[in-house]
N, CA, C and O atoms as a MOPAC input file, in Angstrom:
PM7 MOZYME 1SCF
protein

 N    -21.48900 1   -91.13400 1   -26.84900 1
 C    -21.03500 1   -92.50900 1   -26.97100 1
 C    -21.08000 1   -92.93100 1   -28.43000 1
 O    -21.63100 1   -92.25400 1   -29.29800 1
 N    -20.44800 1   -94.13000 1   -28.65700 1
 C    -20.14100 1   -94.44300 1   -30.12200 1
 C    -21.12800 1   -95.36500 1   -30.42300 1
 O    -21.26500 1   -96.46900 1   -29.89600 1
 N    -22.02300 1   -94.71800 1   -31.56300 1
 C    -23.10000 1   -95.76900 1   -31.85900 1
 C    -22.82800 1   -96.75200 1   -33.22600 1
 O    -23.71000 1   -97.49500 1   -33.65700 1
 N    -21.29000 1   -96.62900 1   -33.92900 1
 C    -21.33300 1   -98.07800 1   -34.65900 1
 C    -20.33900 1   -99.18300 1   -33.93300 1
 O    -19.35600 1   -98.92900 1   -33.23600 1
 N    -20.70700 1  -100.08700 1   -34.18100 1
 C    -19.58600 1  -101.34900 1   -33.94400 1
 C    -18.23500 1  -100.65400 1   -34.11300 1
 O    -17.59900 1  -100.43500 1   -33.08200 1
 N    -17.81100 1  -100.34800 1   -35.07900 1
 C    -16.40500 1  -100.49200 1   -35.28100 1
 C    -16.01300 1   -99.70700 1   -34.16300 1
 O    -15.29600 1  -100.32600 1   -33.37700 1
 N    -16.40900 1   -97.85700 1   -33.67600 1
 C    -16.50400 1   -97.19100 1   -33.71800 1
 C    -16.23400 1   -97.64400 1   -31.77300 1
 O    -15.39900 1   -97.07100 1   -31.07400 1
 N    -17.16700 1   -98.75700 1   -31.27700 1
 C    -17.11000 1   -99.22500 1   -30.09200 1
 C    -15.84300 1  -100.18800 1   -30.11400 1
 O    -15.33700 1  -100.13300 1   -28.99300 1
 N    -15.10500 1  -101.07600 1   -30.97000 1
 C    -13.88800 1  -101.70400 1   -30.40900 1
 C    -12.95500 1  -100.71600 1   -31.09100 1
 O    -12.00800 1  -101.29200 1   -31.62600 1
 N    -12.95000 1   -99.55000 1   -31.21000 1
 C    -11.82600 1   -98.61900 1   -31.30700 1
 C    -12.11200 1   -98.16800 1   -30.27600 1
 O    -11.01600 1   -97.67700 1   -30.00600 1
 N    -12.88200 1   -97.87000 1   -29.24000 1
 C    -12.73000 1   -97.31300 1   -28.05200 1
 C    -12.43800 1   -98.33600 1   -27.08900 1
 O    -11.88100 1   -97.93300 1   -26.06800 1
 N    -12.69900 1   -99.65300 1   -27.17500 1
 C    -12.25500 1  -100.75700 1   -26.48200 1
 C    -10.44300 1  -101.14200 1   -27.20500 1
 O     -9.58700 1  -101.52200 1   -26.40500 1
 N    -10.13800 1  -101.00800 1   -28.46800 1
 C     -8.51100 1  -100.99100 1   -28.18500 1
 C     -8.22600 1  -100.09200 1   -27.62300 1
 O     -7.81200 1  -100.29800 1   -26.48300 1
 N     -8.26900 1   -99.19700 1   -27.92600 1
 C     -7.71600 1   -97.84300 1   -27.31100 1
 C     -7.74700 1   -97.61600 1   -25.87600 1
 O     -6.94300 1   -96.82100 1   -25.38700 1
 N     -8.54800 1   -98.19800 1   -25.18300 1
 C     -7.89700 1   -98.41400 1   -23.93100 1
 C     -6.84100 1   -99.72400 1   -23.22700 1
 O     -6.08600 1   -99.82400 1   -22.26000 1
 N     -7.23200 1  -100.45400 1   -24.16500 1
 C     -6.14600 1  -101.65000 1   -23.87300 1
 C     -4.98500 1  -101.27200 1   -24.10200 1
 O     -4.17200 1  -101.73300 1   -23.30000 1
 N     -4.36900 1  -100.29500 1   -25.25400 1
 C     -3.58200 1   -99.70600 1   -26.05800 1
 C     -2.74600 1   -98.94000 1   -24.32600 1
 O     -1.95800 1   -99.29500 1   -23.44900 1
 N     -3.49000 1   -97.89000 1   -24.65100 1
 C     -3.34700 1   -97.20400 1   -23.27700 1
 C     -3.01100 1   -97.44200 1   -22.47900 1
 O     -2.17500 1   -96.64900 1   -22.04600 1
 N     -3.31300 1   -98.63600 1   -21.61600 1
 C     -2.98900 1   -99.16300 1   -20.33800 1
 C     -1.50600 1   -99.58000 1   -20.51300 1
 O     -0.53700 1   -99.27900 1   -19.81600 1
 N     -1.59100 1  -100.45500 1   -21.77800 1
 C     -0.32900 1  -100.94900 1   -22.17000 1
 C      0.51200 1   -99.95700 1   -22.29200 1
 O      1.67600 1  -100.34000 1   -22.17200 1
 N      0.36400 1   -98.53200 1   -22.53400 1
 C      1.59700 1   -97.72100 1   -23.08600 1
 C      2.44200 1   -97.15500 1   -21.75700 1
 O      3.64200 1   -96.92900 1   -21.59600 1
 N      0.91500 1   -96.98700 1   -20.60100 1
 C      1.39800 1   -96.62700 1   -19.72400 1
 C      1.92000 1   -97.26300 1   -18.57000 1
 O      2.25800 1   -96.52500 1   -17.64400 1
 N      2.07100 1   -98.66100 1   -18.42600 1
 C      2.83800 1   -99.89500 1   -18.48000 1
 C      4.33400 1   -99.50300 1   -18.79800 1
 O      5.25100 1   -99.41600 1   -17.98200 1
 N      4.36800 1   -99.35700 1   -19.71600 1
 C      5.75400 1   -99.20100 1   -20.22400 1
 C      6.27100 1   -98.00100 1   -20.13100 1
 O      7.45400 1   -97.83200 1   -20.42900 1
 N      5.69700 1   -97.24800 1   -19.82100 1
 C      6.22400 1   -95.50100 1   -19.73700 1
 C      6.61300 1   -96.10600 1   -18.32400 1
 O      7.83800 1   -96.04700 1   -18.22600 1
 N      5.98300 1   -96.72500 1   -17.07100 1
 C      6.36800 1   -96.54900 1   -15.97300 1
 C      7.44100 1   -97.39000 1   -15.86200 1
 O      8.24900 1   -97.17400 1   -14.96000 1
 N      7.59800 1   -98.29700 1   -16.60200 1
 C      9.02300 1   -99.78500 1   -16.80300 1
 C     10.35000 1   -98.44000 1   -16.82300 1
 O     11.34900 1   -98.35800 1   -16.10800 1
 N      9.80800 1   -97.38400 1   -18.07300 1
 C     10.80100 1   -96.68900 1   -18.04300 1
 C     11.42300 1   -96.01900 1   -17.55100 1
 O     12.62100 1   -95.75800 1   -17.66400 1
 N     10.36300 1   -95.52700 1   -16.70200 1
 C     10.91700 1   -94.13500 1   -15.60800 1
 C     11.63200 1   -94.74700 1   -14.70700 1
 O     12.67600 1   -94.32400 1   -14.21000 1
 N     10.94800 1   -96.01900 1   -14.41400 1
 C     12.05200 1   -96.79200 1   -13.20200 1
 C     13.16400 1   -96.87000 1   -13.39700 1
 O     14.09600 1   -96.37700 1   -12.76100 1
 N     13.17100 1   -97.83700 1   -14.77800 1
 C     14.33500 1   -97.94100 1   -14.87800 1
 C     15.75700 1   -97.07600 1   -15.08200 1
 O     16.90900 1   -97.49000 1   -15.21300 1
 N     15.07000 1   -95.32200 1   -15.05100 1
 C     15.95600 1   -94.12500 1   -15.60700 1
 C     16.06300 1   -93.97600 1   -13.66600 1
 O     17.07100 1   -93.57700 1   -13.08300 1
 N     15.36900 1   -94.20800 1   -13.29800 1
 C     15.44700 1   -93.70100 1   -11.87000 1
 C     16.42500 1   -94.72000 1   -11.15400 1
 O     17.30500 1   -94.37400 1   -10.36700 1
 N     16.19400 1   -95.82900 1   -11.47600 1
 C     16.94600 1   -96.70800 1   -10.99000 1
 C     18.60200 1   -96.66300 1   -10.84700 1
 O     19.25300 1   -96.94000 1    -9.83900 1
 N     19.21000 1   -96.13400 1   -12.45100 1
 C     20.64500 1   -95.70600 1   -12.91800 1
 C     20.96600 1   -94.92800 1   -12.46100 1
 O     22.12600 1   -94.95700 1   -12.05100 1
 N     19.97100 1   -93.47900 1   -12.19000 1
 C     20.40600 1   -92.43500 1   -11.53800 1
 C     21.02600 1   -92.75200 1   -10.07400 1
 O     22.13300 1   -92.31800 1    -9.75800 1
 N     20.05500 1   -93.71700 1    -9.00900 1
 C     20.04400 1   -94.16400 1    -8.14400 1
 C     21.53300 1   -94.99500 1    -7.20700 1
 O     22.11800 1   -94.93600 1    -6.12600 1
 N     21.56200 1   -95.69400 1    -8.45300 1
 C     23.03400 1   -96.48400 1    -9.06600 1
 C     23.89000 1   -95.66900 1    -9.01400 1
 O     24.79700 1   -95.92200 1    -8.22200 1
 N     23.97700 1   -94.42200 1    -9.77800 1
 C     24.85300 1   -93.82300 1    -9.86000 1
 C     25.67100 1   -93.25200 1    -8.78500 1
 O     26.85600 1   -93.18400 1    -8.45600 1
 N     24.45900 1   -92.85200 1    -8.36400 1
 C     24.76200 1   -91.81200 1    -6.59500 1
 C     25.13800 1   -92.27600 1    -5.39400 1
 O     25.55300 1   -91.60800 1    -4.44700 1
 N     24.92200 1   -93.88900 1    -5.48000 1
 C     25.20600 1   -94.51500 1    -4.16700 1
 C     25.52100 1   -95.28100 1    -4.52100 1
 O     26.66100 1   -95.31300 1    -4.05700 1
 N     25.35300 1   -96.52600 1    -5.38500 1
 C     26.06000 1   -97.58300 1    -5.68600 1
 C     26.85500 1   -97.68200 1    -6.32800 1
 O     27.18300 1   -96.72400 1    -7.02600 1
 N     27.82600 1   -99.41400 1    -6.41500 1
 C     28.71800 1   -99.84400 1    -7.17500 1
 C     28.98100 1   -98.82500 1    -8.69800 1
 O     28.01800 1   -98.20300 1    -9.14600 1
 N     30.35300 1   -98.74600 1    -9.39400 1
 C     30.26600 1   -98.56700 1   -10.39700 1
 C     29.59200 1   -99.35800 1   -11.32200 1
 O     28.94800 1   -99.02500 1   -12.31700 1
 N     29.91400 1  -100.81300 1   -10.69800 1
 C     29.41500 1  -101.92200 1   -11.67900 1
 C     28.00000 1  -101.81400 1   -11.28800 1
 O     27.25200 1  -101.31300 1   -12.12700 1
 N     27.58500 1  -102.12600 1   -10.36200 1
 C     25.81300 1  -101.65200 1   -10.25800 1
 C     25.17400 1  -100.97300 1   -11.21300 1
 O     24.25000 1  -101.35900 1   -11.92800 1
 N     25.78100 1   -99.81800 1   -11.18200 1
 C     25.47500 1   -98.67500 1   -12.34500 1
 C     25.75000 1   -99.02400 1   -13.24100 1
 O     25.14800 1   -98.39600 1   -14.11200 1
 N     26.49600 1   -99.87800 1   -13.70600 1
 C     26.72700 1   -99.74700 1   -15.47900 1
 C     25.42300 1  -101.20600 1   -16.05200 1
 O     24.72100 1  -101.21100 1   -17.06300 1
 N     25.53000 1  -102.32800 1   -14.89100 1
 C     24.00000 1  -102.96400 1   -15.04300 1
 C     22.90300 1  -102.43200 1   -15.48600 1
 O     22.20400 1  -102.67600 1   -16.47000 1
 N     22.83300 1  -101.63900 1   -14.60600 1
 C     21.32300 1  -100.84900 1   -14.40800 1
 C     20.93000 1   -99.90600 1   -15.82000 1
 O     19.87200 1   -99.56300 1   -16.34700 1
 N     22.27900 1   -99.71000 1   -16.09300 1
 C     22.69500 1   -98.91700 1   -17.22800 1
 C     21.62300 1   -99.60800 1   -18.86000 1
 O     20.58200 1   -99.42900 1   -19.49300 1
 N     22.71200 1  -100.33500 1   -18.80100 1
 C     22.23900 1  -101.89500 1   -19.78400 1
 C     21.15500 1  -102.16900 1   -19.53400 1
 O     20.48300 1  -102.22100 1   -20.56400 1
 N     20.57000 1  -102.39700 1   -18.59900 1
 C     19.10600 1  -102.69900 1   -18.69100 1
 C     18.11800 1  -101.79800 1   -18.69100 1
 O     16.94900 1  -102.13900 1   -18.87300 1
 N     18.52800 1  -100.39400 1   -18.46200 1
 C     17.62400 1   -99.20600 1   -18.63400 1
 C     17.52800 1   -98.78700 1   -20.60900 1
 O     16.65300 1   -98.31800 1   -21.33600 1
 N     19.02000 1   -99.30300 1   -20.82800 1
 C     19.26700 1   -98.88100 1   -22.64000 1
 C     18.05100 1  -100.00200 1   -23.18500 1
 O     17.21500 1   -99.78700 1   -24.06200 1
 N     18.19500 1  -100.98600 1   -22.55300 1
 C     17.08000 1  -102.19100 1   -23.05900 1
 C     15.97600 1  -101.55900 1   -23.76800 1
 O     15.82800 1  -101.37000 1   -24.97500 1
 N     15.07300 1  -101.20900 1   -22.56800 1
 C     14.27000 1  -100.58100 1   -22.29500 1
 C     13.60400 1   -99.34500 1   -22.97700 1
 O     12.59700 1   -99.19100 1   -23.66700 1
 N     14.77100 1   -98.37500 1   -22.40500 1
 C     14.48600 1   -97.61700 1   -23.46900 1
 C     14.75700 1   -97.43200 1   -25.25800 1
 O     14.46800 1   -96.35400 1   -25.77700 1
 N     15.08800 1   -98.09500 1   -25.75000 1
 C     14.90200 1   -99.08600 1   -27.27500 1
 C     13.88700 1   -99.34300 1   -27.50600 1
 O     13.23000 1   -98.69500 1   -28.32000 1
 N     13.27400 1  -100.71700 1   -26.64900 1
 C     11.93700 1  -101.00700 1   -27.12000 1
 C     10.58600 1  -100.22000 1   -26.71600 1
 O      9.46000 1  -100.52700 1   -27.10700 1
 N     10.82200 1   -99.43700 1   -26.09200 1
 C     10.01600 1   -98.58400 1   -25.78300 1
 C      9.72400 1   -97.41500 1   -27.07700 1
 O      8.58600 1   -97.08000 1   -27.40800 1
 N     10.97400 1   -96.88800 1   -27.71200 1
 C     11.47100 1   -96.33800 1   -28.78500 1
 C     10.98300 1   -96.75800 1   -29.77200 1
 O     10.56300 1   -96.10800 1   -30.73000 1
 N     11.00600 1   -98.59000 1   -29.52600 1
 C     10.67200 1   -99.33600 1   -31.56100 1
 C      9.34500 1   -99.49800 1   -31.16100 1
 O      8.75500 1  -100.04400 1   -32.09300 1
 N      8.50100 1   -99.26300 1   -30.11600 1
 C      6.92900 1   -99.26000 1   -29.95200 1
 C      6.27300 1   -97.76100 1   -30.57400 1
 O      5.16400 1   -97.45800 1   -31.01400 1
 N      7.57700 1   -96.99500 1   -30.36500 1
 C      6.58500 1   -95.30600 1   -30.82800 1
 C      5.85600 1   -94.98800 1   -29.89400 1
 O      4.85400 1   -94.28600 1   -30.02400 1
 N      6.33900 1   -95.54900 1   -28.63900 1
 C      5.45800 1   -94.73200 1   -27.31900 1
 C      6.18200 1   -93.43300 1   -26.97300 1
 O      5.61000 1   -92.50300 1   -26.40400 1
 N      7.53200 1   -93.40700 1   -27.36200 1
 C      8.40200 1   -92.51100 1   -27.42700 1
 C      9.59100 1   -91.60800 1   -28.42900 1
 O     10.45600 1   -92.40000 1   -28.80100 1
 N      9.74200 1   -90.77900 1   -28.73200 1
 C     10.54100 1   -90.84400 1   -30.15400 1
 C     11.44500 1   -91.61700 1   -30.17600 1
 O     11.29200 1   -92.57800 1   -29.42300 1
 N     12.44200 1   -91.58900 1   -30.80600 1
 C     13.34900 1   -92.19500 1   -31.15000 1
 C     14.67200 1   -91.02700 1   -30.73500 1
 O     15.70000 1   -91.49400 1   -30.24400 1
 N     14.57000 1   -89.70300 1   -30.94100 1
 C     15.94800 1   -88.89800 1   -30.95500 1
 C     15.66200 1   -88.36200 1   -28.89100 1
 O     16.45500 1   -87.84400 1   -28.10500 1
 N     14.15200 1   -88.82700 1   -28.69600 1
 C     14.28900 1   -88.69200 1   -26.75300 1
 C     14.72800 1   -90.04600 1   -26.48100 1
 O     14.61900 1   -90.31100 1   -25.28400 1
 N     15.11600 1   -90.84300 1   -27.07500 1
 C     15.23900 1   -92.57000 1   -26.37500 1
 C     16.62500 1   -92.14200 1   -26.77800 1
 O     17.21100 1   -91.94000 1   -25.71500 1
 N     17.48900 1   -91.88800 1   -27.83900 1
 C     18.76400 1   -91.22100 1   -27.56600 1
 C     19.26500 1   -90.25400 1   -26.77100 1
 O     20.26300 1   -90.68900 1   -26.19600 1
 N     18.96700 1   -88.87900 1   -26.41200 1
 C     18.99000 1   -87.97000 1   -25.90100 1
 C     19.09200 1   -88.69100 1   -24.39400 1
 O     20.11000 1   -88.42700 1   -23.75400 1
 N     18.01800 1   -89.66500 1   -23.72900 1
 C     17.82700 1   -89.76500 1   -22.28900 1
 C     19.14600 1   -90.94500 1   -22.25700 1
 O     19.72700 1   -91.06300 1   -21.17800 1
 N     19.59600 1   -91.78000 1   -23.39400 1
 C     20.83600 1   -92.68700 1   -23.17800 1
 C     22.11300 1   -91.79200 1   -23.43500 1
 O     23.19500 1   -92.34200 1   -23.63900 1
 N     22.02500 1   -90.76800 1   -23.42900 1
 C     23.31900 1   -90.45300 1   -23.76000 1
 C     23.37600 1   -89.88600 1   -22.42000 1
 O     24.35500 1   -90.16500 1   -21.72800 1
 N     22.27700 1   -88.97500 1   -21.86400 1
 C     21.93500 1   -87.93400 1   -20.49400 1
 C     22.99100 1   -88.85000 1   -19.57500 1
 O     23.94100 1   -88.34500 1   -18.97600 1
 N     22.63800 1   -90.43800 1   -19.55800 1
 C     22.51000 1   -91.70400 1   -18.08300 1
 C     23.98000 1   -92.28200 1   -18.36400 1
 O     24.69400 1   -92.80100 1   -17.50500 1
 N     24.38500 1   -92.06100 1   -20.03400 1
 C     26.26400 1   -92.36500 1   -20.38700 1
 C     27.16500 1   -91.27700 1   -19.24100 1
 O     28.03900 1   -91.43900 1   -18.38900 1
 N     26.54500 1   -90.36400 1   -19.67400 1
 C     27.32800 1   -88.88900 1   -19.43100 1
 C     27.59300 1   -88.82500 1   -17.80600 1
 O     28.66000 1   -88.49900 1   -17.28700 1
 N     26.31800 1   -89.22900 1   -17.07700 1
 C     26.57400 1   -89.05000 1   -15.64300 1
 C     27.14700 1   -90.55700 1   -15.38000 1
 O     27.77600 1   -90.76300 1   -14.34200 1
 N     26.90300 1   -91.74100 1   -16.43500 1
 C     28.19400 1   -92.83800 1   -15.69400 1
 C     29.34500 1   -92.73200 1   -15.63700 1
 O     29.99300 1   -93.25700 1   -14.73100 1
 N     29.99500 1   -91.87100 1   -16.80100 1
 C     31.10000 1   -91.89300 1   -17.16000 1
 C     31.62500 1   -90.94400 1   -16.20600 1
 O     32.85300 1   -91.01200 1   -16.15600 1
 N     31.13000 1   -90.09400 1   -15.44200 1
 C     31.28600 1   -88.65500 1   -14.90600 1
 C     31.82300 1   -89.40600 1   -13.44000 1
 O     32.78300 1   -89.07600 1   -12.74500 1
 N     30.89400 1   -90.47800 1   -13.24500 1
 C     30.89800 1   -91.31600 1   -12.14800 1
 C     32.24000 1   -92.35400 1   -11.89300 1
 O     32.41700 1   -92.88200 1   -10.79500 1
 N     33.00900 1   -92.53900 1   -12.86000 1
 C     33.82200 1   -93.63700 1   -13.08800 1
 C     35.05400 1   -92.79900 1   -13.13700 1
 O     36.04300 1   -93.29400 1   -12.59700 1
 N     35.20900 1   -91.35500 1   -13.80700 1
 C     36.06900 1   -90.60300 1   -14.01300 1
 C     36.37200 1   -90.05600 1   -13.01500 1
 O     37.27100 1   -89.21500 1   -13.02000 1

């Protein structure tokens, strides 16, 4: 265990930190699951919503550094590719 002060609210952010990251990791997965979801059974327009609000998402998730930046591209281009696939 951590016997200075500082040493104890770095282990007290760091789980607040944490909770919070993984908060948002799960905002994300939904919301990637959600488009996929969209995709396969619902509306085109459904899907292209879900779309938009999954790109949201994964952005600020991106400008937090919970995630890179070239996987927050990579997974919006993955969810373009199967809308467009969907519409075509």
């Amino acid at each position: 265990m951590a016997s200075t002060v500082s040493a104890r609210k770095r282990i007290r952010q760091n789980e607040t930190h944490r909770a919070r990251n993984r908060w948002r990791m799960r905002q994300l997965r939904d919301a990637v699951k959600d488009v996929r979801e969209k995709i396969l059974h619902g509306s085109a327009d459904e899907a292209k919503t879900s779309y938009q609000n999954a790109c949201s998402i994964i952005d600020r998730v991106a400008g937090k550094g919970i995630i890179h930046k070239n996987t927050a591209a990579r997974t919006k281009s993955r969810l373009n590719a199967r809308l467009r696939a969907k519409k075509g």
